[in-house]
PDB file of N, H, CA, C and O in Angstrom:
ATOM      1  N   UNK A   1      -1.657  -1.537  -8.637  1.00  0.00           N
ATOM      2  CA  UNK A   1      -1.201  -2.832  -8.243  1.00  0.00           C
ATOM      3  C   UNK A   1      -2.007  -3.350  -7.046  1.00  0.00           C
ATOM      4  O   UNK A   1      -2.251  -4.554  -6.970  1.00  0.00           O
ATOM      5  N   UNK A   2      -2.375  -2.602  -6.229  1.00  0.00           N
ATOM      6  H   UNK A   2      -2.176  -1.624  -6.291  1.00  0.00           H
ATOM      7  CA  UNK A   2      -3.176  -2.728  -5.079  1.00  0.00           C
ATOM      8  C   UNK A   2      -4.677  -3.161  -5.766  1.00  0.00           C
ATOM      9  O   UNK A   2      -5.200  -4.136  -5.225  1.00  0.00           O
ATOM     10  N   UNK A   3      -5.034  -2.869  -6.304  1.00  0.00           N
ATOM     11  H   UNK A   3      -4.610  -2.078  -6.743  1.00  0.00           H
ATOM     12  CA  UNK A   3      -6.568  -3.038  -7.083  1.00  0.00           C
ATOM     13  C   UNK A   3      -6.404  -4.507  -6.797  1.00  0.00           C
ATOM     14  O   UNK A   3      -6.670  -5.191  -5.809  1.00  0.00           O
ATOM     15  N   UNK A   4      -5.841  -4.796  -8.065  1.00  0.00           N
ATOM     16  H   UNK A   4      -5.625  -4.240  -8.868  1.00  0.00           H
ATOM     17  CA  UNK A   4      -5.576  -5.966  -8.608  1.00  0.00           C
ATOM     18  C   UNK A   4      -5.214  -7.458  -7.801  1.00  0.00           C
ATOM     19  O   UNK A   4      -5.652  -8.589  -8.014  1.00  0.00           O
ATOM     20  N   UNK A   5      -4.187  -6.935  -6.750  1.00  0.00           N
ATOM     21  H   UNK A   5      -3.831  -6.016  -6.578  1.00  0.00           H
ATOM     22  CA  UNK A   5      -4.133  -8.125  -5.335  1.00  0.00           C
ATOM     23  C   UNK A   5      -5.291  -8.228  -4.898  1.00  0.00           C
ATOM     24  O   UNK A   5      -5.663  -9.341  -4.528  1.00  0.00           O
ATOM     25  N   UNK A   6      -6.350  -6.894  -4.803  1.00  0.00           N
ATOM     26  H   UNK A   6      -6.047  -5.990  -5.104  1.00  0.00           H
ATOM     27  CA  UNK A   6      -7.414  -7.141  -3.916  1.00  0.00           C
ATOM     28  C   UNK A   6      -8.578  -7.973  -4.761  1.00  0.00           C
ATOM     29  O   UNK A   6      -9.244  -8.811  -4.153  1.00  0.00           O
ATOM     30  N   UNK A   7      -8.828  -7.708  -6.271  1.00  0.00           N
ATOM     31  H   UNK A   7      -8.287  -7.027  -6.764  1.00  0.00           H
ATOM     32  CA  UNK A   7      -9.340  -8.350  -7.198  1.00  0.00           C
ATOM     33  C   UNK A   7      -8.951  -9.558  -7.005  1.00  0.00           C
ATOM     34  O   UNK A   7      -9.849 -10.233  -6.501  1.00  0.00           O
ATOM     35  N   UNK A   8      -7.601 -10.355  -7.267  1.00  0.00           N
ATOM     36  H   UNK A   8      -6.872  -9.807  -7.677  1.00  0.00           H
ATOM     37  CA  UNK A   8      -7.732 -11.300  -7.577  1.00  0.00           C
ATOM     38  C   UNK A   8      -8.078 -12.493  -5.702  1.00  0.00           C
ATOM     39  O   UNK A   8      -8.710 -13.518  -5.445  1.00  0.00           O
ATOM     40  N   UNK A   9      -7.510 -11.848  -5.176  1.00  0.00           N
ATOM     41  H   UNK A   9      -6.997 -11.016  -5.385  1.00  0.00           H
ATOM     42  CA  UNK A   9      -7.965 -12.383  -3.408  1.00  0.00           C
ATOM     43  C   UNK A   9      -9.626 -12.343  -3.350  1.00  0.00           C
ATOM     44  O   UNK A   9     -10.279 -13.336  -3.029  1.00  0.00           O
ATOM     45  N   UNK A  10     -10.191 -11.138  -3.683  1.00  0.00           N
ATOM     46  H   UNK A  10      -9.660 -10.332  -3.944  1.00  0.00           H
ATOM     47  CA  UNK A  10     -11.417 -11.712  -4.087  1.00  0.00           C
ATOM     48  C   UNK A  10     -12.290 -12.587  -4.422  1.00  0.00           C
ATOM     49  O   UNK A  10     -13.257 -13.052  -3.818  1.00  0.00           O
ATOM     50  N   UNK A  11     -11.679 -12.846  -5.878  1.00  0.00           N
ATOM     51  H   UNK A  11     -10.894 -12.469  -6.369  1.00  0.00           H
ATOM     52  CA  UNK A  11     -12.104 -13.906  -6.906  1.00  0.00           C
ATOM     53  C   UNK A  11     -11.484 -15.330  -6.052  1.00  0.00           C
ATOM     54  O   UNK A  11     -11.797 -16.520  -6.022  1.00  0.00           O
ATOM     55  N   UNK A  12     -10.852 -14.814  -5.658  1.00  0.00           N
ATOM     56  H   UNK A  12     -10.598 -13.847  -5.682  1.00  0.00           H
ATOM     57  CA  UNK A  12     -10.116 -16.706  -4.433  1.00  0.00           C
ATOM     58  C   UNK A  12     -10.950 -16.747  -3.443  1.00  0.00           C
ATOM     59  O   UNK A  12     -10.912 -17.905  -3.026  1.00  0.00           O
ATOM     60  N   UNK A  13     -11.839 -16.005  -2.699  1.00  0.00           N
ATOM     61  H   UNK A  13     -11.869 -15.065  -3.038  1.00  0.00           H
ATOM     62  CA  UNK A  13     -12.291 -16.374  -1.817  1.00  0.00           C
ATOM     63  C   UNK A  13     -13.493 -16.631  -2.297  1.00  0.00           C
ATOM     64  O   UNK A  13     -14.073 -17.467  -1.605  1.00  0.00           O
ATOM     65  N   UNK A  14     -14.408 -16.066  -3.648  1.00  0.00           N
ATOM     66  H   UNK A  14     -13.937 -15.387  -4.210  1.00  0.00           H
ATOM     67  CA  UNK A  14     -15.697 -16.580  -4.354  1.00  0.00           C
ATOM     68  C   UNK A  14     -15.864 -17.878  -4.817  1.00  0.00           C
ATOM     69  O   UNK A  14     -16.914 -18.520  -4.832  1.00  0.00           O
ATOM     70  N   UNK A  15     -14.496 -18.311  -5.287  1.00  0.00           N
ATOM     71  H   UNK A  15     -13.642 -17.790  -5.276  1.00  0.00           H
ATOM     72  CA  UNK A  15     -14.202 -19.154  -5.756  1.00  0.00           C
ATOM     73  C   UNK A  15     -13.867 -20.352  -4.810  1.00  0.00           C
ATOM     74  O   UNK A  15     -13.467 -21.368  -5.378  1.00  0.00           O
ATOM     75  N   UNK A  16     -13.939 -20.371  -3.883  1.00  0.00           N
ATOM     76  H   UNK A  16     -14.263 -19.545  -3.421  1.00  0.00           H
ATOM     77  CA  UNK A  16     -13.008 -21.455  -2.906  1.00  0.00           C
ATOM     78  C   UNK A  16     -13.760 -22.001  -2.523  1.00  0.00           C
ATOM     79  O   UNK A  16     -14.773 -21.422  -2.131  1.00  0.00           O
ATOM     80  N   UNK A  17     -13.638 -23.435  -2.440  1.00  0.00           N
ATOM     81  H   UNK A  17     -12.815 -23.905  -2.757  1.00  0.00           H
ATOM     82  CA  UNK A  17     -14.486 -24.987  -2.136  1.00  0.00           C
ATOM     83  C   UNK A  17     -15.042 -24.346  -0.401  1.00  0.00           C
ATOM     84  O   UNK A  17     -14.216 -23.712   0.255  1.00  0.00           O
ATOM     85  N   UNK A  18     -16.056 -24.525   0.012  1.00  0.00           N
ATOM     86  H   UNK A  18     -16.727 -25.040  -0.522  1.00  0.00           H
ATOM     87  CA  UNK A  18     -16.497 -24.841   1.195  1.00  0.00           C
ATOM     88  C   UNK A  18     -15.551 -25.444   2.495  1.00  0.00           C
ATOM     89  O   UNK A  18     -15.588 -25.166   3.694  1.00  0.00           O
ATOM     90  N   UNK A  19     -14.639 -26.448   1.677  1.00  0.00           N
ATOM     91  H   UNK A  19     -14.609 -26.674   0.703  1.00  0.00           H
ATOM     92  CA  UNK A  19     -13.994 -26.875   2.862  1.00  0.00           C
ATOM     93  C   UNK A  19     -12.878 -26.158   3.131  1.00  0.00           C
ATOM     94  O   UNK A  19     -12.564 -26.025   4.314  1.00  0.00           O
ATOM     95  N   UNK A  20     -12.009 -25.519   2.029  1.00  0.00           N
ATOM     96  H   UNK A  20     -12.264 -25.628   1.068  1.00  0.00           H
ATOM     97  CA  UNK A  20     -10.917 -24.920   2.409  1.00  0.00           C
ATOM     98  C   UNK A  20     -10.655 -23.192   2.703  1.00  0.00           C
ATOM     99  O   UNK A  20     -11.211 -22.247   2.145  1.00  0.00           O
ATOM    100  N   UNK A  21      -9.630 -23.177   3.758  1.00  0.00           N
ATOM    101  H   UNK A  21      -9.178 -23.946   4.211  1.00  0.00           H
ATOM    102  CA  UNK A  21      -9.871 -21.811   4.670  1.00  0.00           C
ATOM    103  C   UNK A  21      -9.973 -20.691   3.770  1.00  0.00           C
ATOM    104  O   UNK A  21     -10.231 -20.953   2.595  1.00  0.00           O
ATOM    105  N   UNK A  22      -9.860 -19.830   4.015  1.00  0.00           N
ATOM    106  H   UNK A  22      -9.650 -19.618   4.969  1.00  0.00           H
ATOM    107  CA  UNK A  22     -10.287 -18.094   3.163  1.00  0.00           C
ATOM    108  C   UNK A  22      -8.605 -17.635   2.911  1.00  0.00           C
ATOM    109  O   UNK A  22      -7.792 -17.522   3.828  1.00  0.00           O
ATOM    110  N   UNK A  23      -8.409 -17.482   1.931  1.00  0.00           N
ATOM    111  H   UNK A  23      -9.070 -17.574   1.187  1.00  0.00           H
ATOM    112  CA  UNK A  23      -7.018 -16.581   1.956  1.00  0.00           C
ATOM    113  C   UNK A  23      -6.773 -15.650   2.494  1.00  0.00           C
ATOM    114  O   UNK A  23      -7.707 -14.849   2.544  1.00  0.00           O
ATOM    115  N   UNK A  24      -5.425 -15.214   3.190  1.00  0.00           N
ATOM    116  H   UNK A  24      -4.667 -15.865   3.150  1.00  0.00           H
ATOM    117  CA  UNK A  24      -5.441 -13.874   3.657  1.00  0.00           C
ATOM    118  C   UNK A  24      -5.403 -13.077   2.977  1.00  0.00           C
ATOM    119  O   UNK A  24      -4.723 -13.335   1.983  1.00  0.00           O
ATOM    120  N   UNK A  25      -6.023 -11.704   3.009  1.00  0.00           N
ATOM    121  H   UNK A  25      -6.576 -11.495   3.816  1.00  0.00           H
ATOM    122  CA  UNK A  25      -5.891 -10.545   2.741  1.00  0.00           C
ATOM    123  C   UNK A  25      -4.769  -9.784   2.241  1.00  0.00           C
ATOM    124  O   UNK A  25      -4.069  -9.299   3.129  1.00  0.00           O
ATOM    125  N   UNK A  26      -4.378  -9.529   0.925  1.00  0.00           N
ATOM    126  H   UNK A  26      -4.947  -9.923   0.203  1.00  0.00           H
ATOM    127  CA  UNK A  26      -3.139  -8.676   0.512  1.00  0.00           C
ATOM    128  C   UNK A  26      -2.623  -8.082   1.023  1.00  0.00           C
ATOM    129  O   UNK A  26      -3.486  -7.795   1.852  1.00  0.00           O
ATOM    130  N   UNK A  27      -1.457  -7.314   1.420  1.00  0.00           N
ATOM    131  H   UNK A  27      -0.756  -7.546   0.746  1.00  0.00           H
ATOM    132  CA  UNK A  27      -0.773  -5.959   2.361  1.00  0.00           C
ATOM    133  C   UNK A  27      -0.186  -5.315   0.955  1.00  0.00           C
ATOM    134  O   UNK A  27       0.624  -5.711   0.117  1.00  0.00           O
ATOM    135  N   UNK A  28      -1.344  -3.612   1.181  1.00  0.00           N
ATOM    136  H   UNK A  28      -2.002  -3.290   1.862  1.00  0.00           H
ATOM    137  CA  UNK A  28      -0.890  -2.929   0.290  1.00  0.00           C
ATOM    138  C   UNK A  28       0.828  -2.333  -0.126  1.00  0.00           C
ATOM    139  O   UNK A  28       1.704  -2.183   0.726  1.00  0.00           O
ATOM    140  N   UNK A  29       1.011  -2.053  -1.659  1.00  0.00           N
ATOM    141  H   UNK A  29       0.300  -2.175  -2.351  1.00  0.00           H
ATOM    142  CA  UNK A  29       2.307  -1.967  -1.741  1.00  0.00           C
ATOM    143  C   UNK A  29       3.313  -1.110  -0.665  1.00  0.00           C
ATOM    144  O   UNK A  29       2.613  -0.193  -0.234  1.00  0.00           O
ATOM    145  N   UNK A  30       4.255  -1.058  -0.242  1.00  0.00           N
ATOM    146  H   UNK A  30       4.823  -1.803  -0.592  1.00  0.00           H
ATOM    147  CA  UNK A  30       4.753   0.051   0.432  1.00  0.00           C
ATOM    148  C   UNK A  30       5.307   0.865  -0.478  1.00  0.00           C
ATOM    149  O   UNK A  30       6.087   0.596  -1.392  1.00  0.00           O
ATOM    150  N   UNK A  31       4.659   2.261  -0.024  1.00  0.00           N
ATOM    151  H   UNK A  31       4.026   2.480   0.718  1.00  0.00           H
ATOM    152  CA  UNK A  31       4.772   3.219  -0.608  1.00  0.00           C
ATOM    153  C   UNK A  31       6.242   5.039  -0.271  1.00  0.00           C
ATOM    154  O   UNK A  31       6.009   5.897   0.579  1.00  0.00           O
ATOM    155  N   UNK A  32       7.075   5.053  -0.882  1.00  0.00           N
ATOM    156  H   UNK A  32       7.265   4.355  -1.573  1.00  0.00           H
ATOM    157  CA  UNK A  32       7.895   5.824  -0.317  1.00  0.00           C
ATOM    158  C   UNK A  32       7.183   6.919   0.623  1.00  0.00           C
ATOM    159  O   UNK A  32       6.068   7.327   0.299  1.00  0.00           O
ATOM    160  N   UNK A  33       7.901   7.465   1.942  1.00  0.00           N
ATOM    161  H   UNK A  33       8.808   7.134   2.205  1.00  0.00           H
ATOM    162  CA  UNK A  33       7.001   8.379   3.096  1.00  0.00           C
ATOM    163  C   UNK A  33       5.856   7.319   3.694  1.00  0.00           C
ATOM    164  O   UNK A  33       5.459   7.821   4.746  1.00  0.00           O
ATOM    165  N   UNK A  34       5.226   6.171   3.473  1.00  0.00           N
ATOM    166  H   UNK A  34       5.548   5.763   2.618  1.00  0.00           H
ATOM    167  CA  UNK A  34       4.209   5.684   4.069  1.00  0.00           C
ATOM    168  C   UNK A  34       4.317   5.611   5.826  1.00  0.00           C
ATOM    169  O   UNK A  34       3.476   5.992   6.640  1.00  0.00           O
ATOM    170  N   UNK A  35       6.028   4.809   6.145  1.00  0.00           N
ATOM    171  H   UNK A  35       6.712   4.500   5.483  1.00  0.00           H
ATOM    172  CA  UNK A  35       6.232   4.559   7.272  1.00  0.00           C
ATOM    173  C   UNK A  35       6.390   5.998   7.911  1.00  0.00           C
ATOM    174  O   UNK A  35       5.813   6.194   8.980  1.00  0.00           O
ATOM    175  N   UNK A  36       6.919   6.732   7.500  1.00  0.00           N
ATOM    176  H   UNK A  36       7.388   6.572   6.631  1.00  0.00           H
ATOM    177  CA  UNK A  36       7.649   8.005   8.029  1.00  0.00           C
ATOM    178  C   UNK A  36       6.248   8.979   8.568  1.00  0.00           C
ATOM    179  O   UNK A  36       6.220   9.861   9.426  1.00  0.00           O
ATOM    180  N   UNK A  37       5.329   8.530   7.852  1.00  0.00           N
ATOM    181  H   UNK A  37       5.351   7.813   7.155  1.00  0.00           H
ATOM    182  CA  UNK A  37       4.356   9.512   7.822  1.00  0.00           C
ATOM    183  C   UNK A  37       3.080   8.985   8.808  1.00  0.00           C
ATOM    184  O   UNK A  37       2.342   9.759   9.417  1.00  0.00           O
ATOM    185  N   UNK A  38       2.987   7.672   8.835  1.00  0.00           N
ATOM    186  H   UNK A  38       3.587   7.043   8.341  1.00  0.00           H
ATOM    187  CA  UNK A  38       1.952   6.707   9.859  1.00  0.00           C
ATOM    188  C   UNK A  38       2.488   7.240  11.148  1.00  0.00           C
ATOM    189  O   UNK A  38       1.753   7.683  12.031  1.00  0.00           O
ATOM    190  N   UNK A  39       4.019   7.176  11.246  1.00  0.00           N
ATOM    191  H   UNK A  39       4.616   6.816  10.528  1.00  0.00           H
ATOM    192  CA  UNK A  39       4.107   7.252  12.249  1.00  0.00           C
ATOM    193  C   UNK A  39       3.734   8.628  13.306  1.00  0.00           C
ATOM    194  O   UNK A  39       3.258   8.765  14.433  1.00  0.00           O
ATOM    195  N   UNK A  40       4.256   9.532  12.212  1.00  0.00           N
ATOM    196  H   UNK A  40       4.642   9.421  11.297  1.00  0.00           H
ATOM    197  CA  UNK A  40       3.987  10.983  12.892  1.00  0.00           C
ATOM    198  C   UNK A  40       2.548  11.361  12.676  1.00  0.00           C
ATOM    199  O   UNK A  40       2.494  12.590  12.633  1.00  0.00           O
ATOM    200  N   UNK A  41       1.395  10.838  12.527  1.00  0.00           N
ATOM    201  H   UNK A  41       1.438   9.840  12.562  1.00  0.00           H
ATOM    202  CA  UNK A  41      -0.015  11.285  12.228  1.00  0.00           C
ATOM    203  C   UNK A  41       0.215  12.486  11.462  1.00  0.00           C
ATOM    204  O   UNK A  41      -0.182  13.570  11.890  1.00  0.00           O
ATOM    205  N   UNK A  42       1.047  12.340   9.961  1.00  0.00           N
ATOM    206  H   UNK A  42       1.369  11.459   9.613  1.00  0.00           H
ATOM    207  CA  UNK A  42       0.906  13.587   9.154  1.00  0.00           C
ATOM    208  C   UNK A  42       0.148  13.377   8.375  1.00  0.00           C
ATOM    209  O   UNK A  42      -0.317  12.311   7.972  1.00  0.00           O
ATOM    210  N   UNK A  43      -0.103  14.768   7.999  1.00  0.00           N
ATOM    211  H   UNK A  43       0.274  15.634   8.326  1.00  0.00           H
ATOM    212  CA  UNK A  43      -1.012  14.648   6.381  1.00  0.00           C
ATOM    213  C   UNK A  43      -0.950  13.373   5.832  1.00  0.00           C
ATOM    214  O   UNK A  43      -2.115  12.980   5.884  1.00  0.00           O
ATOM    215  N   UNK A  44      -0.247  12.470   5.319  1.00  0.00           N
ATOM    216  H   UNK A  44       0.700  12.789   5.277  1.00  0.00           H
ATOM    217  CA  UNK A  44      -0.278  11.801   4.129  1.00  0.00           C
ATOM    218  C   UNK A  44      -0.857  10.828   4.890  1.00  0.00           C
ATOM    219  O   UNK A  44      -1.624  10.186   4.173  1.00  0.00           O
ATOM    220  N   UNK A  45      -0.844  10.373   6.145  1.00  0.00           N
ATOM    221  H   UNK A  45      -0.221  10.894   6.728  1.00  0.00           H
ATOM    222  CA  UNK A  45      -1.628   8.977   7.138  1.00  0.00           C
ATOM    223  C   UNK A  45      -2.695   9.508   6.867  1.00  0.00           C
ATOM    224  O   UNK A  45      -3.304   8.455   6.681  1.00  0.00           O
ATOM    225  N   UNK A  46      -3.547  10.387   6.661  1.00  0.00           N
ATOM    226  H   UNK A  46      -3.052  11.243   6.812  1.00  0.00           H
ATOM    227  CA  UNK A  46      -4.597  10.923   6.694  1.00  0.00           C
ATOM    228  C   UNK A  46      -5.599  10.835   5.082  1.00  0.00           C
ATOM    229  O   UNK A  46      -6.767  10.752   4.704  1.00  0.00           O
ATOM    230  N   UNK A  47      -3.992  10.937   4.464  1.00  0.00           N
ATOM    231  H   UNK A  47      -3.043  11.005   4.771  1.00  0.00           H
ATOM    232  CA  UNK A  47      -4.990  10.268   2.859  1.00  0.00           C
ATOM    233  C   UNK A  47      -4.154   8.798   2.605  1.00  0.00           C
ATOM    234  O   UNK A  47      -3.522   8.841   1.549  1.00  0.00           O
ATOM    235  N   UNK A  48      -4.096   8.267   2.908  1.00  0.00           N
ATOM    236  H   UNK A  48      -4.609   8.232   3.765  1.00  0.00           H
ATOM    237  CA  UNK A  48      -3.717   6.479   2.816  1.00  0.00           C
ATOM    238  C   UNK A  48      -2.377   6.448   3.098  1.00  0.00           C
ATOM    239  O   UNK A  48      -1.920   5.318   3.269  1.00  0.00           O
ATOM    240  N   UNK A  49      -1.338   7.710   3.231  1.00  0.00           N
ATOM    241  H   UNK A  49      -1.710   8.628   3.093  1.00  0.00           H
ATOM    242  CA  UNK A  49      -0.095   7.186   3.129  1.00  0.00           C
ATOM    243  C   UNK A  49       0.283   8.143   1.630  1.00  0.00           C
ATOM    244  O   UNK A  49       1.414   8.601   1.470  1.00  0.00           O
ATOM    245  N   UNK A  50      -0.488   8.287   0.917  1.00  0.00           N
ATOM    246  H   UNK A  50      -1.407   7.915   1.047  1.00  0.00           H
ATOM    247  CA  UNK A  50       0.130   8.466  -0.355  1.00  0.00           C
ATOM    248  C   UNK A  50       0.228  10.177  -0.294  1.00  0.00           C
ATOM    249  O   UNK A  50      -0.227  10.783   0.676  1.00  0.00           O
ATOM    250  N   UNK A  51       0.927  10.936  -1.536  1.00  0.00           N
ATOM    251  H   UNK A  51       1.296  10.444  -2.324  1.00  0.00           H
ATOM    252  CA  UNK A  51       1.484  12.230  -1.608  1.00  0.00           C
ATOM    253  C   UNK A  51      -0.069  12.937  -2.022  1.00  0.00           C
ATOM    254  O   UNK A  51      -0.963  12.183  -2.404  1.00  0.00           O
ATOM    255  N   UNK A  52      -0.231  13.929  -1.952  1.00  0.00           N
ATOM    256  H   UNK A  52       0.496  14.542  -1.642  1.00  0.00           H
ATOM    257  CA  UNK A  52      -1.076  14.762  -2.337  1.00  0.00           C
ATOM    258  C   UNK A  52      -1.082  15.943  -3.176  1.00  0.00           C
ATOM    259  O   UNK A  52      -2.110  16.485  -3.581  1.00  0.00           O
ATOM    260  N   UNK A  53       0.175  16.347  -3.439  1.00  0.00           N
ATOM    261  H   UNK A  53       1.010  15.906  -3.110  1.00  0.00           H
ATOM    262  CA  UNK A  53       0.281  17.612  -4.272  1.00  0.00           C
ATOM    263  C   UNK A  53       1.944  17.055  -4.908  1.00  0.00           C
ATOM    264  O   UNK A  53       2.304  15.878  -4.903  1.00  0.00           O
ATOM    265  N   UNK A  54       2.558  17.916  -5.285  1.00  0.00           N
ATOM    266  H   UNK A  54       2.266  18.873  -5.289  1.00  0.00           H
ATOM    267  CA  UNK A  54       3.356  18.042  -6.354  1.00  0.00           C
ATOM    268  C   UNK A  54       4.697  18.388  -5.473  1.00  0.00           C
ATOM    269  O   UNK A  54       5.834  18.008  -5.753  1.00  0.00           O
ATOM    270  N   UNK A  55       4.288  19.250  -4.267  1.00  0.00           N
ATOM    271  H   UNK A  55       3.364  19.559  -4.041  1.00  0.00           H
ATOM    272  CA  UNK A  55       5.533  19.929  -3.556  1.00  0.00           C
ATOM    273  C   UNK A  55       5.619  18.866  -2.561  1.00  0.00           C
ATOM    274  O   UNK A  55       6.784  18.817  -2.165  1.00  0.00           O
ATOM    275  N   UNK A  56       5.026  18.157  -2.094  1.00  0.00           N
ATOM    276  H   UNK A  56       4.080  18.197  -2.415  1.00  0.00           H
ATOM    277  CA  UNK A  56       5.953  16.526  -0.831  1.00  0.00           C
ATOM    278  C   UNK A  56       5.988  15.526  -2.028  1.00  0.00           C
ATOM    279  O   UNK A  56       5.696  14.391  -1.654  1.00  0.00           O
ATOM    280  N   UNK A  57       6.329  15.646  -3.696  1.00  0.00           N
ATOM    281  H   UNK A  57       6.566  16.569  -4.000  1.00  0.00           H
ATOM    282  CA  UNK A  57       7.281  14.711  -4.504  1.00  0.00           C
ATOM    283  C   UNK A  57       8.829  15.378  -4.222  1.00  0.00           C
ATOM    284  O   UNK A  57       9.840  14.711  -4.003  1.00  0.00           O
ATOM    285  N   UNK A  58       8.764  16.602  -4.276  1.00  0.00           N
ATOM    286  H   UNK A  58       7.943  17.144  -4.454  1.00  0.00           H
ATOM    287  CA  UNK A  58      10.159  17.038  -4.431  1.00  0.00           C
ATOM    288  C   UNK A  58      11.044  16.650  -2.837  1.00  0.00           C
ATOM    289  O   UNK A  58      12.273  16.610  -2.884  1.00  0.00           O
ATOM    290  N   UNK A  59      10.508  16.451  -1.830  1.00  0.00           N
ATOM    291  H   UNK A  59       9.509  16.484  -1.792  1.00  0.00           H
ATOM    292  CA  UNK A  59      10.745  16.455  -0.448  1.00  0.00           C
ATOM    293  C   UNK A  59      11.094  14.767  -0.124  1.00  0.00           C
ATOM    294  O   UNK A  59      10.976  14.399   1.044  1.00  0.00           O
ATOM    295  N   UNK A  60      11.547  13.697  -1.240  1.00  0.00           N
ATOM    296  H   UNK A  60      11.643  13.995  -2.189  1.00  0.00           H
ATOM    297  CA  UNK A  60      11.746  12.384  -1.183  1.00  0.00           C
ATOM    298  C   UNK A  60      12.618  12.504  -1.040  1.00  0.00           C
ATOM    299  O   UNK A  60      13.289  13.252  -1.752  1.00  0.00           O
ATOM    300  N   UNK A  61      13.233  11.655   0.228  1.00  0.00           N
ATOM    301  H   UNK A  61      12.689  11.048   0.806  1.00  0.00           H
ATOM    302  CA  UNK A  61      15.266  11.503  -0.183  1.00  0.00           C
ATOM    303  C   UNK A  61      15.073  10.100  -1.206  1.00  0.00           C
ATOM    304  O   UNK A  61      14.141   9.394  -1.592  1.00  0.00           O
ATOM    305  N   UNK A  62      16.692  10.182  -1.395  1.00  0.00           N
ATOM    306  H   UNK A  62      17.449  10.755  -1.081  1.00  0.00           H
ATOM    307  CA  UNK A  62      17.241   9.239  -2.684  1.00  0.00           C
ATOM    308  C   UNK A  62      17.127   8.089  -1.666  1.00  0.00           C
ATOM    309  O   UNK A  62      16.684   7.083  -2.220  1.00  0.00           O
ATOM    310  N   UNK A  63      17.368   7.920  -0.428  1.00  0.00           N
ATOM    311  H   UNK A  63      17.728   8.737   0.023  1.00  0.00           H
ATOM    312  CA  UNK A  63      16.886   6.595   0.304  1.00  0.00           C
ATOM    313  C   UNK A  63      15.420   5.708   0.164  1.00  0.00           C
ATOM    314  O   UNK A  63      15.156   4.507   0.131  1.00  0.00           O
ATOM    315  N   UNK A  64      14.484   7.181   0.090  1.00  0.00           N
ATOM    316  H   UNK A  64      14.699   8.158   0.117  1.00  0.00           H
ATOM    317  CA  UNK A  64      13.039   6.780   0.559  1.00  0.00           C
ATOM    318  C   UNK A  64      13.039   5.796  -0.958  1.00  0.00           C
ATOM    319  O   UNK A  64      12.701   4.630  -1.163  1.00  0.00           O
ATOM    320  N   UNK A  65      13.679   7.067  -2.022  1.00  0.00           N
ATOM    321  H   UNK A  65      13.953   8.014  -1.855  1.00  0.00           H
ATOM    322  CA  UNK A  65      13.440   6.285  -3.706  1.00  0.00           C
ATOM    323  C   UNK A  65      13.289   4.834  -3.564  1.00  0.00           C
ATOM    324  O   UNK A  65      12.355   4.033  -3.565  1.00  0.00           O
ATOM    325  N   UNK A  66      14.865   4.795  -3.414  1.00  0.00           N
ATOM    326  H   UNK A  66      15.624   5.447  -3.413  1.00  0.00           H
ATOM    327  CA  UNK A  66      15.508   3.409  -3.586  1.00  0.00           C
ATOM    328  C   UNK A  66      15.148   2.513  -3.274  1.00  0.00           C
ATOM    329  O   UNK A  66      15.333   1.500  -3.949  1.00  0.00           O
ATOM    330  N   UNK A  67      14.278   2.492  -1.769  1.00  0.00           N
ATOM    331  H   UNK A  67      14.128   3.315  -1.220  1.00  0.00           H
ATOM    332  CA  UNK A  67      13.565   1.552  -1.082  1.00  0.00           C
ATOM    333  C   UNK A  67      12.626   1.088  -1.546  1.00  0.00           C
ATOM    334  O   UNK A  67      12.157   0.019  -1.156  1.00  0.00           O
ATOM    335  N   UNK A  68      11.996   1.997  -2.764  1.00  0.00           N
ATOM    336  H   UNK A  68      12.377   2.866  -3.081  1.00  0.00           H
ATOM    337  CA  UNK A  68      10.221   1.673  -3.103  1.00  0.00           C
ATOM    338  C   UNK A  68      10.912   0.895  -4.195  1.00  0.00           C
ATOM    339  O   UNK A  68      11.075  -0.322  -4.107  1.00  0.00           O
ATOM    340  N   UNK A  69      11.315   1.606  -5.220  1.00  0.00           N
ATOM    341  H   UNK A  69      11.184   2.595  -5.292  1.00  0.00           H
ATOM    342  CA  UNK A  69      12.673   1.027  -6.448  1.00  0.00           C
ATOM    343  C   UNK A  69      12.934  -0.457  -6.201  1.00  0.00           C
ATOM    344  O   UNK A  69      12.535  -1.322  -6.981  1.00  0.00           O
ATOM    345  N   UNK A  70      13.673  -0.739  -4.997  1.00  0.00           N
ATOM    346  H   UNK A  70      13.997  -0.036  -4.363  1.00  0.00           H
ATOM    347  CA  UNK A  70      13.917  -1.737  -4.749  1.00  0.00           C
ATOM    348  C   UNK A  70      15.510  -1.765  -4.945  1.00  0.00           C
ATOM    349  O   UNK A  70      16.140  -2.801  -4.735  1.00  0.00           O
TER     350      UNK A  70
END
């Protein structure tokens, strides 16, 4: 989903008349652990925010879920 905001913001700023301003820049999706993890300089700030193995999926609370869920 992130690709794709950045693709199409792209194509808007190639595309955009001379006179009018540059669009801002997308803000990638939030991702469950992203905040939790920026904050403490853990592992996962270190690879974008996102999980890396199989064993910090099982370590999600049903809060973090719900939040990404919506």
């Amino acid at each position: 989903m992130d690709h794709l905001a950045v693709a199409n913001w792209m194509f808007s700023c190639v595309n955009a008349s001379e006179d009018s301003d540059t669009p801002e820049a997308p803000k990638p999706v939030p991702r469950p652990g992203d905040a939790d993890e920026d904050k403490e300089g853990g592992e996962g700030a270190a690879h974008g925010g996102r999980n890396t193995s199989a064993e910090d999926d099982e370590g999600m609370s049903p809060q973090a879920l719900a939040r990404f869920f919506g």
